[in-house]
C-alpha positions in Angstrom: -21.3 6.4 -5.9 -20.6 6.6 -8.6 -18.8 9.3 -9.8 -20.7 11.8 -11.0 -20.4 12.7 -14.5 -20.9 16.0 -16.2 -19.6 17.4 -19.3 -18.4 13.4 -20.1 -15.6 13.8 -17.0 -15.5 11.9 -13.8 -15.7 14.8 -10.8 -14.5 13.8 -7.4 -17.6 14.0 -5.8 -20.4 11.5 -5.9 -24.4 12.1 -6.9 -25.5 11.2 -3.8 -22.9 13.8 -1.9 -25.0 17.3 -3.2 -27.6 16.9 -0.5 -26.2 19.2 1.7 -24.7 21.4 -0.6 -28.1 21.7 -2.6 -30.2 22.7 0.3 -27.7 25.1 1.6 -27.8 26.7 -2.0 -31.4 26.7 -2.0 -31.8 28.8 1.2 -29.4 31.5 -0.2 -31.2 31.5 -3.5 -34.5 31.7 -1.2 -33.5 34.6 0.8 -31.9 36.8 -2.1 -35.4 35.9 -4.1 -37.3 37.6 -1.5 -34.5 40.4 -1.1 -34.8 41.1 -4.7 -38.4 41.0 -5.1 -39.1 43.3 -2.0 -36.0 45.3 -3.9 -38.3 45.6 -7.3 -41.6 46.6 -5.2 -39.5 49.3 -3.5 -38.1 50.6 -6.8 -41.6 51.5 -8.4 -42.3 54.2 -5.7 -38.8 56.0 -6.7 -38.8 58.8 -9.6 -38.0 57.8 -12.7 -34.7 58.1 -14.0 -32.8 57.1 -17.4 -30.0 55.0 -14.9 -32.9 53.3 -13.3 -33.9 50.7 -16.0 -30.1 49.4 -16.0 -30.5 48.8 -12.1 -33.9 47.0 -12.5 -32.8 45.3 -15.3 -29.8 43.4 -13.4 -32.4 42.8 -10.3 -35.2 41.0 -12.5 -32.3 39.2 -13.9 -30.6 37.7 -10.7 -34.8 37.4 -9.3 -35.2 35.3 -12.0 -32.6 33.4 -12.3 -32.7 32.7 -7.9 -36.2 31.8 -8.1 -35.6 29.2 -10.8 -32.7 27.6 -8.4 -34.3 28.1 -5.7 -37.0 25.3 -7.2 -34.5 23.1 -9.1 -32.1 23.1 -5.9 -34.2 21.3 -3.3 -35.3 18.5 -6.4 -31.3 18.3 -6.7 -31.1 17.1 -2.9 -34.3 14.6 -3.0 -33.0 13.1 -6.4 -29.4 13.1 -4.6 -30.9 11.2 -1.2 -32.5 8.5 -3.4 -30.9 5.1 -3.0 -27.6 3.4 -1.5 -24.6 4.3 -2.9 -24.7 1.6 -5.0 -28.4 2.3 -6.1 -27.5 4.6 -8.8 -30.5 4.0 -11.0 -32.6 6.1 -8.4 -30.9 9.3 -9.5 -30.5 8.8 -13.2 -32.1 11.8 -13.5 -30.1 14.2 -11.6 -27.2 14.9 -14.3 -29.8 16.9 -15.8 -31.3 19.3 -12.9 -27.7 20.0 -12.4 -27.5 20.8 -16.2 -30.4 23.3 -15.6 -28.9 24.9 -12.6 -25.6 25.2 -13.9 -27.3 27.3 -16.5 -29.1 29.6 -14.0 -25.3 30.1 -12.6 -24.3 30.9 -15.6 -26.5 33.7 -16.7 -26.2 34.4 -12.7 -22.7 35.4 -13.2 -23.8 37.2 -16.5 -25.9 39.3 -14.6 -23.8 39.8 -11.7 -20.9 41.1 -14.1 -23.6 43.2 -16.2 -24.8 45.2 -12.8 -21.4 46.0 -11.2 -20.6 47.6 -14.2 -23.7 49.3 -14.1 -22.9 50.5 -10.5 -19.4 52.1 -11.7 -20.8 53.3 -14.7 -24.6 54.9 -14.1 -25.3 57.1 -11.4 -27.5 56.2 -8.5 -28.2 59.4 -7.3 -32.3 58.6 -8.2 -32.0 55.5 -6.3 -31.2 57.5 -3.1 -34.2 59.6 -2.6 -36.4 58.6 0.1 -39.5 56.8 -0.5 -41.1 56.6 2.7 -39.5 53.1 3.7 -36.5 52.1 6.0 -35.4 49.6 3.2 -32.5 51.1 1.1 -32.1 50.5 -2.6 -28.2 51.5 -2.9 -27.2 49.2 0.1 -29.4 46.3 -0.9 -28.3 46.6 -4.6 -24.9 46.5 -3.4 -24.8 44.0 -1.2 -26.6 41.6 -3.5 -23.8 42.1 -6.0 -21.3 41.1 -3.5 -23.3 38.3 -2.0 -23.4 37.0 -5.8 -19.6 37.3 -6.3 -18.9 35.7 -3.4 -21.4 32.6 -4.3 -19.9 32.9 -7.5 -16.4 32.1 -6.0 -17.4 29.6 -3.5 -18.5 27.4 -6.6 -16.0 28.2 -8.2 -13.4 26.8 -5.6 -15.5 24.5 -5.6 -15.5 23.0 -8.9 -12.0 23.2 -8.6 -11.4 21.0 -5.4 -14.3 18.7 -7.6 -12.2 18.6 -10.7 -10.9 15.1 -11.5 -7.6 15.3 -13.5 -7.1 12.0 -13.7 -11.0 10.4 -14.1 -10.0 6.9 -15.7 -9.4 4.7 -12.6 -9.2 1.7 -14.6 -5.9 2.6 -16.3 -2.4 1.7 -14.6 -1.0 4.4 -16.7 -3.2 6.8 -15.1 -1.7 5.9 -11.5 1.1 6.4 -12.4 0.8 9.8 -13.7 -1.2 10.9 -10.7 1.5 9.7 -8.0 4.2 11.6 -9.8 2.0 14.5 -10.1 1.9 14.1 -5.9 5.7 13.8 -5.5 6.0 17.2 -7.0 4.5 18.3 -3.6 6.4 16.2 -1.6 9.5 18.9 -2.2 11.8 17.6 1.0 12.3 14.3 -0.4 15.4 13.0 -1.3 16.9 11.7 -4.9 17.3 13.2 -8.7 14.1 14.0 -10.1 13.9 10.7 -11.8 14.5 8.6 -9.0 12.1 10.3 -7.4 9.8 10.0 -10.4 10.9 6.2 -11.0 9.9 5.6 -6.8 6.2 7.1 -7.4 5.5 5.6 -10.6 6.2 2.5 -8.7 4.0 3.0 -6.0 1.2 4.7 -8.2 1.0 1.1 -10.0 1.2 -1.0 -6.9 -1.6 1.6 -5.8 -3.6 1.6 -8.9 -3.8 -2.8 -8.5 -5.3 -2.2 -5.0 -7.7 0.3 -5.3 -8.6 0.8 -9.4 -11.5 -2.1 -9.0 -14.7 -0.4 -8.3 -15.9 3.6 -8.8 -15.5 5.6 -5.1 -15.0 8.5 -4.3 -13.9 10.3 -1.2 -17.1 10.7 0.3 -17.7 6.6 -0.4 -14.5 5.6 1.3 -15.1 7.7 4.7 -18.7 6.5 4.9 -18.2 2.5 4.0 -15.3 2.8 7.0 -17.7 4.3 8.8 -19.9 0.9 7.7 -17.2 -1.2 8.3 -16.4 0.2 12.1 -20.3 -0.5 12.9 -19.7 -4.2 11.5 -17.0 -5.0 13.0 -18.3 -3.7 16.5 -21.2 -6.0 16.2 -18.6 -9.2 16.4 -16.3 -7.7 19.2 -17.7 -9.8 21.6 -15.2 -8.8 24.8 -16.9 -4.9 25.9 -14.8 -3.1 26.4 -16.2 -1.9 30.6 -16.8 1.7 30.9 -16.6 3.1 34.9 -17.4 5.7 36.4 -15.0 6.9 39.5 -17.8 5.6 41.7 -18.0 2.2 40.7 -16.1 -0.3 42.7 -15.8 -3.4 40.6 -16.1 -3.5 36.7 -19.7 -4.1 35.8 -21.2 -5.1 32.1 -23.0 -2.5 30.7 -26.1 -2.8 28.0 -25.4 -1.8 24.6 -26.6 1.4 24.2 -24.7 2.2 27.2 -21.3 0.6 26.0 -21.6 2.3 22.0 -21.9 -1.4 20.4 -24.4 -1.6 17.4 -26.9 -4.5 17.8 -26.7 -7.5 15.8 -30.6 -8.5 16.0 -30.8 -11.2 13.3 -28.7 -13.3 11.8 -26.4 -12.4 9.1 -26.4 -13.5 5.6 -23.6 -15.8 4.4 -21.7 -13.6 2.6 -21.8 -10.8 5.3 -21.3 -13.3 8.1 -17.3 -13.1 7.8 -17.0 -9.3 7.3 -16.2 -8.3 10.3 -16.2 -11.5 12.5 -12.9 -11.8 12.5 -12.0 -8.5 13.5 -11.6 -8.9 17.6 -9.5 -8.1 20.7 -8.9 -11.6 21.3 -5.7 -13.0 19.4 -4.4 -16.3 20.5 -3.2 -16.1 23.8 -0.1 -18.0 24.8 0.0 -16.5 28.7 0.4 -13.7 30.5 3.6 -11.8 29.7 6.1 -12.3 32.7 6.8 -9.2 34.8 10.3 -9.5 34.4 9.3 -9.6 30.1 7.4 -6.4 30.5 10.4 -4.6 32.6 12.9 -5.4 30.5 10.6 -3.9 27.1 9.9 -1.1 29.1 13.4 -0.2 29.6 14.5 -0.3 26.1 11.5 1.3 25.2 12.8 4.8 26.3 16.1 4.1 23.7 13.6 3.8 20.6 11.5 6.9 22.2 15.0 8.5 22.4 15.6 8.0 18.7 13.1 10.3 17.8 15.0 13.4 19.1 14.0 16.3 20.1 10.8 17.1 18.0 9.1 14.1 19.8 10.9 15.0 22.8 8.9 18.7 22.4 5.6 17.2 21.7 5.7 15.1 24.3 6.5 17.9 26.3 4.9 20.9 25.3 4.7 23.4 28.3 8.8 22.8 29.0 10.0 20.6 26.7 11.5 23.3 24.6 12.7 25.4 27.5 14.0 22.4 29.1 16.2 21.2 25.9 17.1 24.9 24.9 18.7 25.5 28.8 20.2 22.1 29.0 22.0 22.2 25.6 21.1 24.5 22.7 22.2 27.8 24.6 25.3 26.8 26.3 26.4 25.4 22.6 25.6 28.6 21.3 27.8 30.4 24.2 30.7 28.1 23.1 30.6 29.2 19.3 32.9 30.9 18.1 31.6 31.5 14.3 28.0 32.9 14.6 24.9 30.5 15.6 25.7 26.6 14.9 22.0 25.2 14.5 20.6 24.0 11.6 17.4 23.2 12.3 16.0 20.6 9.9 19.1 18.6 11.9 19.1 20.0 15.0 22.5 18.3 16.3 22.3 20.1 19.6 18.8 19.4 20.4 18.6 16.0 19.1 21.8 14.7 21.3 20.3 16.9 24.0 17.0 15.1 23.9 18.7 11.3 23.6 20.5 12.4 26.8 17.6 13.4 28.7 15.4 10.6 27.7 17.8 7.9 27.5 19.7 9.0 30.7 23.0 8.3 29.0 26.2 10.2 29.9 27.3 12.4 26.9 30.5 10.0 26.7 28.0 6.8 26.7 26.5 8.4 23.8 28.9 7.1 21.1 27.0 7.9 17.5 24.5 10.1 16.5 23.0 10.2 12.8 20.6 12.7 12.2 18.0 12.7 9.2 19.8 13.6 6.0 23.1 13.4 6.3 23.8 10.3 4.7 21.4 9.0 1.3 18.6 6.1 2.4 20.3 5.9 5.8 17.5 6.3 8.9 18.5 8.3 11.4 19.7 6.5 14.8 22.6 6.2 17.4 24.7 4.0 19.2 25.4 4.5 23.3 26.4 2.1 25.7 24.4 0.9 28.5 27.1 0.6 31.3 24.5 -0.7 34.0 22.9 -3.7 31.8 26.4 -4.2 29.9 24.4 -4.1 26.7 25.8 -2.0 23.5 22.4 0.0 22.0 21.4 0.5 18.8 18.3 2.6 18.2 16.8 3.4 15.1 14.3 6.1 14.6 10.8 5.7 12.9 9.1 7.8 10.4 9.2 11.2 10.4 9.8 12.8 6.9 8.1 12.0 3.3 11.3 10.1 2.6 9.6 7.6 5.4 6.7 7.6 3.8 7.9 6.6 0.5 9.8 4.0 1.8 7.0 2.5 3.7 5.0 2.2 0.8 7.5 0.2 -1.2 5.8 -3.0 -0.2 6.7 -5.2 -2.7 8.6 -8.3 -1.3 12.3 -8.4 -1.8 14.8 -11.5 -1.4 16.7 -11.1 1.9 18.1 -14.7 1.7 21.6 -13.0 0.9 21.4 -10.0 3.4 20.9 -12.6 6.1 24.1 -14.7 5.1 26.5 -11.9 4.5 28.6 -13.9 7.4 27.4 -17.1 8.1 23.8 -18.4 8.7 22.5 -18.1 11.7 22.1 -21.4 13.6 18.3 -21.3 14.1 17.6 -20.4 10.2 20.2 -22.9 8.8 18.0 -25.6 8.2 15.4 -23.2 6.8 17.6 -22.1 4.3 18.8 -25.2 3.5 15.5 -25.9 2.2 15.9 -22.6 0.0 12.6 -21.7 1.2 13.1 -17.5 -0.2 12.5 -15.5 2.8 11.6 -11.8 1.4 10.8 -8.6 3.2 9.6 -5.1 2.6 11.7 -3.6 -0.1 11.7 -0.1 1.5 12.6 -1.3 4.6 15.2 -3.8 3.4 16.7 -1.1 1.5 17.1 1.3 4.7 18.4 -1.4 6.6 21.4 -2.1 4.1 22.1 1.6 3.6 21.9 2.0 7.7 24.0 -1.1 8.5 26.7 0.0 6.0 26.5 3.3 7.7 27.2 1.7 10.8 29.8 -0.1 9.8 31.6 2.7 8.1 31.6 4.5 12.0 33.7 1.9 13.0 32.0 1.9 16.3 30.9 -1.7 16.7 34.4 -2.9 15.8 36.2 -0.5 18.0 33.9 -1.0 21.2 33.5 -4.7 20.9 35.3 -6.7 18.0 38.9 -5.5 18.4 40.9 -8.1 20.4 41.7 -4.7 22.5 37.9 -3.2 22.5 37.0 -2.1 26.1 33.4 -3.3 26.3 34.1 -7.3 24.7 32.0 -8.3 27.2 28.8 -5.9 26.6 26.0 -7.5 24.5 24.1 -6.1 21.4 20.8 -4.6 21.7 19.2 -3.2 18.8 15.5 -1.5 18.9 13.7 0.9 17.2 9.7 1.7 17.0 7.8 1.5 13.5 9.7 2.4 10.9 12.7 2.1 13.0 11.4 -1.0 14.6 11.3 -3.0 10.8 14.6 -1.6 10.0 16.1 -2.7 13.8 14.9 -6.3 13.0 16.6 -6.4 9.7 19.6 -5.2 10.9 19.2 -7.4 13.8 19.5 -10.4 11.4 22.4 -8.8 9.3 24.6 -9.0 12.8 23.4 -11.8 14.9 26.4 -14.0 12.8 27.9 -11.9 14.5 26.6 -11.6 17.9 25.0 -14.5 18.7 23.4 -13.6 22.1 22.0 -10.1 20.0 18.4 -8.9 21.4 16.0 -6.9 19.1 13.2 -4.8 20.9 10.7 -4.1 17.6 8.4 -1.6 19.0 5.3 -1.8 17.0 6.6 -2.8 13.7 4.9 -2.9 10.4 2.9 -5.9 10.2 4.3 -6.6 6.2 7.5 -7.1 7.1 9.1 -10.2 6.0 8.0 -13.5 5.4 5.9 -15.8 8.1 8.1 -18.2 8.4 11.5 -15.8 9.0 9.1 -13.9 11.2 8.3 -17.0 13.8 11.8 -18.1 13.6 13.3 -15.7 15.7 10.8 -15.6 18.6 13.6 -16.5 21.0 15.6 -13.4 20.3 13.1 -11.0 18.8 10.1 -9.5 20.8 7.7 -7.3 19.0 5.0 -5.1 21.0 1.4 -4.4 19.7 -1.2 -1.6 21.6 -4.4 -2.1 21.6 -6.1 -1.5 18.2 -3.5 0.3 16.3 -3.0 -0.1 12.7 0.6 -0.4 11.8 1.5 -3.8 12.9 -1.9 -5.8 11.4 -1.4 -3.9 8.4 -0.2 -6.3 5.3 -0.9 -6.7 1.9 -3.4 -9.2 2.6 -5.2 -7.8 5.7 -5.6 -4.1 3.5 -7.1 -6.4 0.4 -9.5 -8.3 3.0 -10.7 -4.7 4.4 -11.0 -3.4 1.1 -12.8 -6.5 -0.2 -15.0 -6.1 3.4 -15.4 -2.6 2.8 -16.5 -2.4 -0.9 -19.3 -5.4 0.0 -20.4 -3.3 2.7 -21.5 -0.3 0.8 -22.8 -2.5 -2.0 -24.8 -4.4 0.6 -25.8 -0.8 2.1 -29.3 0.0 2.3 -29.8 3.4 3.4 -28.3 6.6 1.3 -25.2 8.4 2.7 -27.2 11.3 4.3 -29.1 8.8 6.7 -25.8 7.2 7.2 -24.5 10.7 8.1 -27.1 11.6 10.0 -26.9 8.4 12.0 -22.9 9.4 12.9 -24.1 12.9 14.0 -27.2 11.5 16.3 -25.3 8.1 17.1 -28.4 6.6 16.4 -28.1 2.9 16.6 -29.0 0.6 13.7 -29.5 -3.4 13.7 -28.0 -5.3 10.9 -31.2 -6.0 9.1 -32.1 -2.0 8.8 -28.5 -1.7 7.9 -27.9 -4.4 5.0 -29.6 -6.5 2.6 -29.2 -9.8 2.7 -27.8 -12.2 0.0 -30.6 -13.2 -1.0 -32.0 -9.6 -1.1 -29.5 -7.7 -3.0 -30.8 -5.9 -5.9 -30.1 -6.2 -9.3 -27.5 -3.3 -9.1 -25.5 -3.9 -6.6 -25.3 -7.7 -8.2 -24.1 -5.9 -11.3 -21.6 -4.1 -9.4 -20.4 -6.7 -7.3 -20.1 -9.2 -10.1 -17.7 -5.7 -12.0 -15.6 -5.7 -9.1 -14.9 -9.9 -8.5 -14.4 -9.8 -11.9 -11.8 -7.1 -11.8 -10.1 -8.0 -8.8 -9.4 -11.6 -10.3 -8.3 -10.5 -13.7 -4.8 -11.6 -14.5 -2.1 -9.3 -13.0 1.6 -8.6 -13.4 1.4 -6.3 -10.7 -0.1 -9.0 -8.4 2.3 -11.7 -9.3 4.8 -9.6 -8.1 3.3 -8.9 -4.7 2.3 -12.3 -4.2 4.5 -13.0 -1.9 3.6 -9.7 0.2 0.5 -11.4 1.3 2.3 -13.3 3.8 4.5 -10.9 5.6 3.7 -10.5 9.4 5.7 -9.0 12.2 8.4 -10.5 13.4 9.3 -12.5 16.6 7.3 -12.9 19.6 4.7 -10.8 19.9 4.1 -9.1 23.4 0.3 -7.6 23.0 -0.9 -5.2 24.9 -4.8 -6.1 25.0 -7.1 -3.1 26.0 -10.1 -4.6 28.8 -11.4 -1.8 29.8 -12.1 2.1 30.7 -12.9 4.2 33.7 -13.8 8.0 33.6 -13.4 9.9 36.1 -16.4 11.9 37.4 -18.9 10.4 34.5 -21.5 12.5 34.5 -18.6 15.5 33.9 -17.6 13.9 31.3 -14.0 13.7 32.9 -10.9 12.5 31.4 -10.9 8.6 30.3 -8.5 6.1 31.3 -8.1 3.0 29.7 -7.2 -0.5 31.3 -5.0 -2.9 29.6 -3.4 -6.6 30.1 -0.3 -7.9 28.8 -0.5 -11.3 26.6 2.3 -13.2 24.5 0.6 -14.5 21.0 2.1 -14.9 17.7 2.3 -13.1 14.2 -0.1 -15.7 12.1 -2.7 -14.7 15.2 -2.0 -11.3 14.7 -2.6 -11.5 10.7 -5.8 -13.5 11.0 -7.9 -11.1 13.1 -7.0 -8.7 10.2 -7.0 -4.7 10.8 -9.5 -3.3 13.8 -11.2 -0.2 11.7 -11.1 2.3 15.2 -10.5 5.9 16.2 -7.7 4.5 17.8 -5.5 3.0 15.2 -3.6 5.6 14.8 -3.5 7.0 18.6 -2.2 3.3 20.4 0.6 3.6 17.6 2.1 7.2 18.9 5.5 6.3 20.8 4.6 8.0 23.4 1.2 6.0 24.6 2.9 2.9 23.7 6.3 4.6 26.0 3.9 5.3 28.7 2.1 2.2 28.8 5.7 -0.1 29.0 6.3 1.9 32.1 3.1 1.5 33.8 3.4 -2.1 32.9 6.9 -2.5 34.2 5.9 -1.2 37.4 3.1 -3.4 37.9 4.8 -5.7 40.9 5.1 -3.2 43.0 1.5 -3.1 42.9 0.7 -6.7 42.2 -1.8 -6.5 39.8 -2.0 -7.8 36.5 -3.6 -4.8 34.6 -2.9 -0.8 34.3 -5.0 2.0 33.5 -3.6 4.4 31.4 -5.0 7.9 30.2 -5.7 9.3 26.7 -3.9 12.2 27.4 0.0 10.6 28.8 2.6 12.9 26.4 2.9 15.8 28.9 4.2 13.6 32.2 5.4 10.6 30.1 9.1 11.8 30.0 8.8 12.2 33.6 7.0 9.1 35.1 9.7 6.7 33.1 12.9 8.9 35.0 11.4 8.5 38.3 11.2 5.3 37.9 14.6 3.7 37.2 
């Protein structure tokens, strides 16, 4: 950090990130120095020859050239560990040893070209006679050549991966180019080329406002996470209880023990909030009612349904593929009477195959399938009917193509005022709107919900299974669920029918946290239910809780004290640090990282179209009531083994403003407590809680092989 800058470009890589790559140099240029001057010694004792001089001439070249490196090299890695990130002024001087050993390359590769064509071109016949030692001149000589090519291509892939095409990070313009440059490799997604080009300029501007404040590069960003993570699990005051399979009771563990950093002193004021928020504790409002927790659980398996049958094989690998192919693909294929009718990128046989096996529906309860592409902006889901809790389904898949990606980072807020009265207002949000208070949602997401509620519609399904004065299931009620993706796009179609049918139930399975507006999103707590595992990422994740990390983030590493090898050698050792070897305080902070801090406040609260327009973004939450699954603990079986781990959780209601406040949990697991198929598992183990009266459930990392089959044998 910064940058660094040679040849008056901005390269991808960061002063303080050639420690490694220095030293690692240096050894090679090392070895081959002594290679090549034991190579020179040899020579003399060898009859002269006219070829020989060309041979020795291309040896004292790459000696030189390696011993010079192999000097400037290591003074490239101590000027490179000087500082924080942020102390840049300690390796002002380093531009120019790289200068000097980029020369010494280049005359390298001058020399390396000049002596393979001497080896093609002069005979070594000379070089071959014995000279009393086991050392071999035409070997050595060879393999120095190819050593040096390959070097020479290493950094030359190198520089490549290194090369910044688009250095200004300041300039909006510059975003924009660079995200349409990406959706070129994004080839599956859907749309004219300028659509697609329109949709990514978009999001390279939204993009550019977040993150064009401050000079990072990779390297920065993975170690001020790595910053924030230690921060924030110096405020997490609940342990989470590690125990062994011999341990009776759960018992509190020191913090070495546990993996908790130490807070030994007090923090400054301006560090005191980063992080302090960031907790397993959101406002609890009881525990969730067993019944609450059944009920989830069994509509759970309708949104892990919607998935198909690539989440069905994943979750399933040893038979999941045998198990779909014998109980659907190949009788299919039997029936056929025009060659083999599978497209794969759809998969209709698989994916209705795997909705039957999951959801245990009867093919004629199965009612509508949509499968990914067949219809523009519609999300792929289906309808069935639920004969044995009289309930019509509706589940909507979540992401799974870079069509879902794109349309989960269209965040910019949207009026849904008008989608939500296409019939009549619902009772609970007439006086709401009465007030014109402007809900808004997630354009991406608003926009897959239209296109998948017209779809609907146009199946006629909902009108001929319950609407017509002659519809054989009048009587059934509406569910509607969906996880992620699916789960935002369930709730918005929820609110597009529930005019409709009144007594509707949505089941949002970890939904994105910038949804819709706060207000909409508490409103419907009495027919919407939202579930939230452990740490995962998905539903705290805003507009405002991703500018409050980055803000958290970006005064971490400018706080930093130590450089980014300590720091890395502190995550490969797991050496613990206390906050005071860790930070400065505020009244500590150098000159510097002042400087750079006062850059970035400035920047962040410079006028902004871009931000006026996403102003309204910073208030989304999930919707409904949420149902949080709250992780309390972990056992491992045979400890000392290092056996498989098991974690214990409890089931809590809270609220979406709680949710928002304690802000995103920077974790291994923010990604892994979103997968369907923990948060499928855990529902299950939840829901079958009373048979065991207990009030918590250990559940193990490693669930996706026998989920499929623990939630069958149990209905």
């Amino acid at each position: 950090m910064p940058a660094l800058v040679l040849f008056g470009r901005r390269w991808l890589c960061a002063g303080d990130d050639l420690v490694i790559p220095a030293l690692q140099l240096s050894i090679f240029h090392l070895t081959w120095t002594v290679v090549l001057s034991v190579w020179l010694g040899e020579a003399r004792s060898v009859i002269d020859c006219p070829e020989k001089r060309y041979y020795e001439a291309t040896v004292s070249s790459l000696l030189g050239t390696c011993a010079i490196s192999t000097i400037l090299e290591p003074v490239i890695a101590y000027i490179s560990s000087r500082g924080a990130m942020f102390e840049t002024r300690k390796r002002s001087g380093l531009t120019h040893v790289v200068y000097a050993d980029l020369c010494m390359s280049a005359l390298r590769v001058v020399a390396t070209i000049y002596g393979t064509i001497t080896l093609y071109k002069h005979s070594n016949e000379c070089l071959k006679y014995p000279s009393g030692s086991s050392f071999s001149l035409v070997s050595s000589y060879e393999a120095a050549l190819w050593c040096m090519w390959i070097m020479i291509g290493s950094l030359a892939a190198f520089s490549l991966l290194a090369f910044n095409f688009f250095p200004n990070y300041k300039d909006p313009e510059v975003w924009k180019k660079q995200f349409v440059y990406i959706s070129y490799w994004f080839c599956c997604i859907s749309g004219t080329r300028d659509e697609v080009d329109g949709a990514f300029r978009r999001l390279g501007e939204f993009v550019g406002d977040l993150l064009g404040h401050t000079d990072l590069t990779v390297s920065d960003v993975l170690v001020i996470f790595y910053l924030g993570r230690m921060r924030q699990r110096m405020f997490l005051h609940d342990d989470i209880v590690v125990k062994g399979d011999d341990d009776e009771d759960s018992t509190q563990m020191n913090d070495a023990e546990s993996g908790r950093f130490v807070l030994k002193a007090k923090s400054s004021r301006r560090l005191e909030r980063i992080g302090s928020r960031a907790s397993l504790d959101i406002d609890n409002e009881g525990l969730v009612e067993q019944s609450s927790v059944q009920e989830a659980a069994y509509y759970m398996k309708y949104a892990f349904a919607a998935y198909g049958w690539m989440l069905y094989v994943w979750a399933k690998p040893g038979t999941g593929l045998v198990k779909l192919c014998c109980s659907g693909l190949i009788p299919n294929m039997l029936r056929a009477k025009h060659g083999l009718p599978i497209n794969f990128r759809k998969s209709p046989y698989l994916n209705r195959q795997a909705i039957m096996l999951v959801s245990e529906l009867e093919p004629p309860d199965i009612l509508f399938v949509r499968l990914e592409g067949e219809n523009k902006d519609v999300l792929p889901y289906f309808i069935g009917l639920d004969h044995k809790e009289r309930k019509l389904i509706i589940s909507i898949r979540g992401s799974m193509s870079f069509d879902d990606v794109v349309r989960d980072l269209k965040y910019d807020p949207v009026d849904v005022d008008d989608w939500i009265c296409a019939y009549d207002t619902p009772p609970d949000l007439e006086e709401m709107h009465r007030d014109d208070t402007g809900f808004t949602g997630h354009r991406g997401i608003v926009e897959a919900a239209q296109a998948t509620m017209k779809d609907i519609k146009s199946t006629g399904v909902l009108r001929k299974h319950l609407l017509d004065p002659d519809a054989p299931h009048r009587e059934y009620g509406v569910v509607v669920c969906g996880h992620s993706l699916g789960a935002g796009c369930a709730f918005f179609v929820s609110l597009h029918l529930r005019s409709v049918f009144p007594n509707l139930r949505c089941f949002a399975f970890s939904p994105p946290g910038g949804l819709v507006s706060i207000d909409l999103a508490s409103s419907c707590k009495d027919w919407c239910i939202s579930t939230v595992c452990g740490k995962e990422v998905i539903p705290r994740l805003t507009l405002g809780t991703l500018e409050r990390l980055r803000d958290d983030l970006v005064l971490l590493g400018m706080s930093s004290k130590m450089s980014k090898i300590q720091i890395l050698i502190s995550m490969m050792t797991r050496y613990m640090w206390s906050d005071p070897d860790l930070f400065y305080s505020e009244e500590n902070l150098p000159g510097e990282q002042q400087e750079w801090l006062h850059a970035y406040e400035e920047s962040i609260h410079a006028p902004s179209n871009v931000r006026n327009i996403l102003k309204r973004a910073r208030s989304f939450a999930p919707p409904g009531k949420i149902m949080y699954f709250k992780p309390t603990g972990k056992v491992r079986k045979h400890r000392r083994l290092r056996g498989k781990l098991s974690r214990e959780y409890v089931c809590t209601w809270s609220n979406p403003a709680s949710l928002i406040d304690k802000g995103i949990i920077v974790s291994g697991r923010m990604m892994k407590d979103h997968m369907p198929d923990y948060s499928y598992a855990l529902l299950q183990k939840l829901g079958g809680l009373s048979l065991r009266k207990r009030k918590s459930v250990y559940i193990p990392d490693e669930v996706a092989s026998s989920v499929i089959e623990d939630a069958q044998t149990s209905h």
